[in-house]
C-alpha positions as CSV (number, residue, x, y, z in Angstrom):
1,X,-18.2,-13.9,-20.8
2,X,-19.8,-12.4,-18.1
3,X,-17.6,-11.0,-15.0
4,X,-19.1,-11.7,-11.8
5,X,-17.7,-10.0,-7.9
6,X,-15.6,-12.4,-5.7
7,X,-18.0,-12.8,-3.5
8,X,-19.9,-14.1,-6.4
9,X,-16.9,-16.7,-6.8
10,X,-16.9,-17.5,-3.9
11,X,-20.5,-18.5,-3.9
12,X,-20.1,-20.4,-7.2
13,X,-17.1,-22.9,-5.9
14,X,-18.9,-23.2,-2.4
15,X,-16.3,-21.8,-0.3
16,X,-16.0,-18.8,2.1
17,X,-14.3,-15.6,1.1
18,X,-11.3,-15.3,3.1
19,X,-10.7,-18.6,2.0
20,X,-11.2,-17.7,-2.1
21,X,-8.8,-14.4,-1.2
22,X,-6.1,-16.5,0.4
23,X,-6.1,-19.4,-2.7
24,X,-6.0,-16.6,-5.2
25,X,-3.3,-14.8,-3.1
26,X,-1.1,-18.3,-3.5
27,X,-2.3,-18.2,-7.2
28,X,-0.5,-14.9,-7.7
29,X,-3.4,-13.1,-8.7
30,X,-3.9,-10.9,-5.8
31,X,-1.7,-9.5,-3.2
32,X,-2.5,-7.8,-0.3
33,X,-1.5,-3.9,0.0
34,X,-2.3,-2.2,3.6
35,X,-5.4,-4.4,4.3
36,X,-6.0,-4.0,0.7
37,X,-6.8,-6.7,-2.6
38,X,-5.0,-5.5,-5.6
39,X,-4.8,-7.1,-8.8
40,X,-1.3,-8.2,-9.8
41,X,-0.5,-8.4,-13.6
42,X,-1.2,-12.2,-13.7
43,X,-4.5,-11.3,-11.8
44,X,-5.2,-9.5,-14.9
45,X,-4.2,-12.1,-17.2
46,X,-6.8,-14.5,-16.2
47,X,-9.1,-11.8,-17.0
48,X,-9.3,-10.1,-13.3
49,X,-10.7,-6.3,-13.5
50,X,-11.5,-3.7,-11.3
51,X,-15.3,-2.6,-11.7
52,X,-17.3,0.0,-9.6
53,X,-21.0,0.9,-8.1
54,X,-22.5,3.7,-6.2
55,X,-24.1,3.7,-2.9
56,X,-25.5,6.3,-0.7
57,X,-23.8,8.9,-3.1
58,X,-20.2,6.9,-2.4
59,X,-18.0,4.5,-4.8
60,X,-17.0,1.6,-4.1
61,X,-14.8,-0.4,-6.0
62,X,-14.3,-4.3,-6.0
63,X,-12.5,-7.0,-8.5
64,X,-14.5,-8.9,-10.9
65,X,-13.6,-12.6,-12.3
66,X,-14.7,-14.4,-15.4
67,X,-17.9,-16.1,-14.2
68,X,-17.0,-19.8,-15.2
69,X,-13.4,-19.1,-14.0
70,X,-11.9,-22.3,-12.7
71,X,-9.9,-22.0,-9.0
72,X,-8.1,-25.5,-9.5
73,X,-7.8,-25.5,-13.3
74,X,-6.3,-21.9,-12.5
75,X,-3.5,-23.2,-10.3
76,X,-2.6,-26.2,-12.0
77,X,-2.2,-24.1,-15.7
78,X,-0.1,-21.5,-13.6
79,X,3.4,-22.7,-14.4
80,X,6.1,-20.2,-12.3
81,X,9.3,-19.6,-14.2
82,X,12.7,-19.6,-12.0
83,X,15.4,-16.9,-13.2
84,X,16.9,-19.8,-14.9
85,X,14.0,-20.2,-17.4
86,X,13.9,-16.2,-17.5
87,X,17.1,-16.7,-18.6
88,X,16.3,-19.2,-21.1
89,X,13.5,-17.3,-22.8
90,X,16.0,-14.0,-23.5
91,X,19.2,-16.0,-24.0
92,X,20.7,-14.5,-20.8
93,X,22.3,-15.9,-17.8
94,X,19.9,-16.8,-14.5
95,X,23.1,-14.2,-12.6
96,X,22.3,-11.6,-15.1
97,X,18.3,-11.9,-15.3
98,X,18.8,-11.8,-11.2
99,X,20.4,-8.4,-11.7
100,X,18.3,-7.0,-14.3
101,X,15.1,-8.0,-11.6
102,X,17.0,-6.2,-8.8
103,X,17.7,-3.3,-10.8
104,X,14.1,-2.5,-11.9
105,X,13.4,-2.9,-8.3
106,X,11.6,-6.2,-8.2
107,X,14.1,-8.2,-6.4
108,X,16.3,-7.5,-3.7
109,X,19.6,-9.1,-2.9
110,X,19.5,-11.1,0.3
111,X,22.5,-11.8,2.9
112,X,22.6,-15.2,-0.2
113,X,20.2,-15.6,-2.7
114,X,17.3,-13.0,-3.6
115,X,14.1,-11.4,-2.0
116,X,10.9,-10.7,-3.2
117,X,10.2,-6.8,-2.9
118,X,6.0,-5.3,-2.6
119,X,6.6,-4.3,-6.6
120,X,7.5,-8.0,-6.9
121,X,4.5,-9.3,-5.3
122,X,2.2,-7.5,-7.2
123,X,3.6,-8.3,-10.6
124,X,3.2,-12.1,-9.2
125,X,6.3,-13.0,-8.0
126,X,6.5,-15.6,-5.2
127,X,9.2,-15.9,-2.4
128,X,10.7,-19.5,-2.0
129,X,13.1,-21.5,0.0
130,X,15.6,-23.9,-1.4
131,X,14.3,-27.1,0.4
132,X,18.0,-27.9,1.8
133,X,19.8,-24.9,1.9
134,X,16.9,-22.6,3.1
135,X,18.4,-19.9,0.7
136,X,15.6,-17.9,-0.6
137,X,14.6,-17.4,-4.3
138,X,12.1,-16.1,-6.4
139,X,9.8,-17.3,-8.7
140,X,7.4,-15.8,-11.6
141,X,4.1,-16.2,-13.2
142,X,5.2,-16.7,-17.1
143,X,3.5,-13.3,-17.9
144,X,6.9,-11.9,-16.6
145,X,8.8,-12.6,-19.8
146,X,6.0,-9.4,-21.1
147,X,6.6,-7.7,-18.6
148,X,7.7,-4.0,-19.9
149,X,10.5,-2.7,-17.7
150,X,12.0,-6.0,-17.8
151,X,11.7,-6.9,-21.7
152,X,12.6,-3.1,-22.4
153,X,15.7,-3.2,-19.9
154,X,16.7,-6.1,-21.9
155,X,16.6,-4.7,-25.1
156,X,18.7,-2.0,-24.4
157,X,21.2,-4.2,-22.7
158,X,21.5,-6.4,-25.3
159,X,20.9,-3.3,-28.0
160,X,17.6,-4.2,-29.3
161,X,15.9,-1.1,-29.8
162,X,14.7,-0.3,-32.8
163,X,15.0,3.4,-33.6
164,X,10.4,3.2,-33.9
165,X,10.8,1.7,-30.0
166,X,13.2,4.5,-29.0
167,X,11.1,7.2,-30.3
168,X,7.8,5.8,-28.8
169,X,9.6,5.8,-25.3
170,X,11.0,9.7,-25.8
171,X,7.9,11.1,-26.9
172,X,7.8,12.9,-23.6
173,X,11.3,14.4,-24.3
174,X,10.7,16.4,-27.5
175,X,9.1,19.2,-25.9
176,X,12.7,20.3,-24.5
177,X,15.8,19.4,-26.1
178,X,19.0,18.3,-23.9
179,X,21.4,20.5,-25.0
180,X,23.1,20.8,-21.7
181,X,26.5,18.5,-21.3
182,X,27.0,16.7,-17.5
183,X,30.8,16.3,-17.4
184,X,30.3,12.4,-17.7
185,X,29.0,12.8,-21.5
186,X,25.1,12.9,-20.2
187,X,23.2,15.9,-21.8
188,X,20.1,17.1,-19.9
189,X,17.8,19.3,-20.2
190,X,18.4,22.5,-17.6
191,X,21.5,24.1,-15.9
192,X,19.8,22.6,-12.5
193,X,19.9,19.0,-13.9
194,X,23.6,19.5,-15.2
195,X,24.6,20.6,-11.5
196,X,23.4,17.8,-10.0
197,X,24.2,14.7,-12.5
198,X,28.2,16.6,-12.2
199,X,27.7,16.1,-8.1
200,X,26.7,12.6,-8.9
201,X,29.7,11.6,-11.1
202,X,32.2,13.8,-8.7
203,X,31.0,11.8,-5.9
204,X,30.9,8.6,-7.7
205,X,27.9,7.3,-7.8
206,X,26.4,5.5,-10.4
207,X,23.2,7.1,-11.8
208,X,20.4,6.7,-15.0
209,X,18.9,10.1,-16.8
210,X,15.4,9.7,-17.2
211,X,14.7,5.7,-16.4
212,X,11.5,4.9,-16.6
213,X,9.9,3.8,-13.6
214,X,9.4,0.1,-13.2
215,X,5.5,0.0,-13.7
216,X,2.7,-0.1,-16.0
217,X,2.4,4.3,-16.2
218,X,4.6,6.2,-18.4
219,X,6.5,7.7,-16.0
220,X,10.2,8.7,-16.4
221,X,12.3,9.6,-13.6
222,X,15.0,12.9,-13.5
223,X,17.8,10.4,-12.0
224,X,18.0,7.3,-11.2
225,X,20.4,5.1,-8.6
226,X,20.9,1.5,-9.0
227,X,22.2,1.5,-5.1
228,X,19.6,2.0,-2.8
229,X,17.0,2.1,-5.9
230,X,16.5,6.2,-5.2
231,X,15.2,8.0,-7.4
232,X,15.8,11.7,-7.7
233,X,13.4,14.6,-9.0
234,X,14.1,18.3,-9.2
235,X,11.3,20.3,-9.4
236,X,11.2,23.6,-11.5
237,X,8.5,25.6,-13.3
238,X,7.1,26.4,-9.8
239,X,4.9,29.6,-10.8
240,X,3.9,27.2,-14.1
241,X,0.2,25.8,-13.1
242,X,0.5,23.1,-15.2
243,X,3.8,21.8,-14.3
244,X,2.4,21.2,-10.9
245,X,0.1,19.7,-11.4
246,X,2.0,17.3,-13.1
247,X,4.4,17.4,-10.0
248,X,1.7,16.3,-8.2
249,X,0.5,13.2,-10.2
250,X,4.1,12.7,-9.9
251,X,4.6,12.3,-6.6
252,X,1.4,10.6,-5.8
253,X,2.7,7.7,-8.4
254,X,5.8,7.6,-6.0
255,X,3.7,7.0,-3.7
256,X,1.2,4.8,-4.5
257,X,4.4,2.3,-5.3
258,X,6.5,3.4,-2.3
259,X,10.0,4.2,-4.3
260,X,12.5,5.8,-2.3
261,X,12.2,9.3,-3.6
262,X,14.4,12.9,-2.8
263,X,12.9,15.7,-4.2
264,X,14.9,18.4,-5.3
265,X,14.2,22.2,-5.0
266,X,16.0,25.5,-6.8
267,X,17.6,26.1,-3.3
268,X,18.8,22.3,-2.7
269,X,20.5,22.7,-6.3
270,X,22.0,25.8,-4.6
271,X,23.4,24.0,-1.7
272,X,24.1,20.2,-2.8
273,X,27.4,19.3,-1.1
274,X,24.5,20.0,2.5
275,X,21.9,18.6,1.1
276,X,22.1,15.7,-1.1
277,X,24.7,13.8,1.5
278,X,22.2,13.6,4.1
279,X,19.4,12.5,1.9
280,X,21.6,9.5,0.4
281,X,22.4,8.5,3.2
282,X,19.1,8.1,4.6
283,X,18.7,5.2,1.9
284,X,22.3,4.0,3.0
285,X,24.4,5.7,0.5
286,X,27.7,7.5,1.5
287,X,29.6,9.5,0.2
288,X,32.8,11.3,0.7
């Protein structure tokens, strides 16, 4: 079917733009980045795409929609799941698929109840109240139960990876083998990276090897922290070309996403029990 602009939509259901942005913004299927549309994963699923012209020797990019799409028919299909029904579809508890959203970083816990976070929105998720209680909650789009750092979280809770799945994941890993031990059973894959998962255990902070990041790029992370949601890199290979320019791509995914992100040199590796302190504890972490 052909895709048409939104202004196109907007045309086709008589209505004004802002007015077609703010009804597909309650829909889910857009959210609003720094004066910015972007396409959340539901967007998507209805059949939303980015698409792209040139003017006066400059691109601009806009969303398309399915020409016949439906704006009611849309809202009325779109049921949203509650962590409960999340729960229901994975055979988990509402508390534990509330934890498993927080940890991938697209929930955060609230003074009571949960909060939605910019990853959130622009998976789909929608901020709530409870009608009497005014606690808030979160609810999703039913594309959530696909979503991949959820689904793959919970497989390797529950122990569902297949050996095929695992290797898929770890392609990126072959290239060097881990044959350094951390002294909390972790191998990695430099001296560097042993140094600083050991300060990590010796100050007793839970921490991830290589997570992958929470979103649609194959992106794995040298450490991760569940507190504070930080995720560490140290950078090495600085006279390889090639490694930075994967640096690079690196860091601009950090921060296109805005993760809370301390980079690591060959000198800070030097000089941890300085350094890394004061960068926790920019994100609230203490230690010592």
């Amino acid at each position: 079917m052909k895709k048409i602009s939104t202004t196109a939509l907007a045309k086709a259901h008589n209505i004004s733009l802002n007015e077609l942005f703010t009804q597909l913004s309650k829909l889910g299927l857009l959210v609003n980045e720094e004066n910015k549309w972007v396409l959340t994963q539901q967007g998507k699923a209805v059949g939303g795409e980015y698409k792209s012209f040139t003017k006066n020797n400059e691109t601009i990019e806009y969303i398309a929609w399915l020409e016949g799409m439906q704006i009611e028919s849309t809202k009325e299909s779109s049921k949203h799941l509650t962590s409960t029904d999340i729960g229901k579809h994975f055979e988990l508890s509402s508390r534990r698929i509330n934890t498993i959203l927080n940890e991938i970083g697209i929930i955060k816990k609230a003074l009571k109840g949960w909060k939605i976070t910019k990853l959130g929105s622009s998976v789909g998720g929608i901020e709530k109240e409870h009608h009497q209680t005014g606690v808030p909650y979160v609810v999703w789009s039913e594309t959530i139960v696909n979503h991949d750092a959820l689904t793959k979280t919970i497989r390797e809770i529950k122990g569902d990876d297949t050996q095929d799945e695992i290797q898929k994941g770890n392609n990126f890993r072959n290239k060097f083998e881990a044959n350094f031990r951390a002294t909390d059973g972790h191998y990695v894959r430099s001296k560097a990276e042993m140094l600083i998962d050991n300060w990590l255990y010796m100050a007793e902070i839970v921490h991830a090897y290589e997570r992958k990041l929470p979103i649609e790029e194959e992106v794995y992370c040298d450490f991760y922290l569940p507190s504070g949601k930080v995720y560490i890199e140290y950078w090495g290979y600085e006279n390889d070309a090639k490694y930075l320019q994967r640096k690079k791509t690196k860091q601009a995914i950090y921060e296109k996403y805005n993760f809370n992100l301390i980079e690591l040199s060959d000198e800070d590796v030097l000089n941890l029990d300085d350094v890394l302190p004061k960068m926790l504890l920019k994100f609230d972490i203490q230690t010592y």
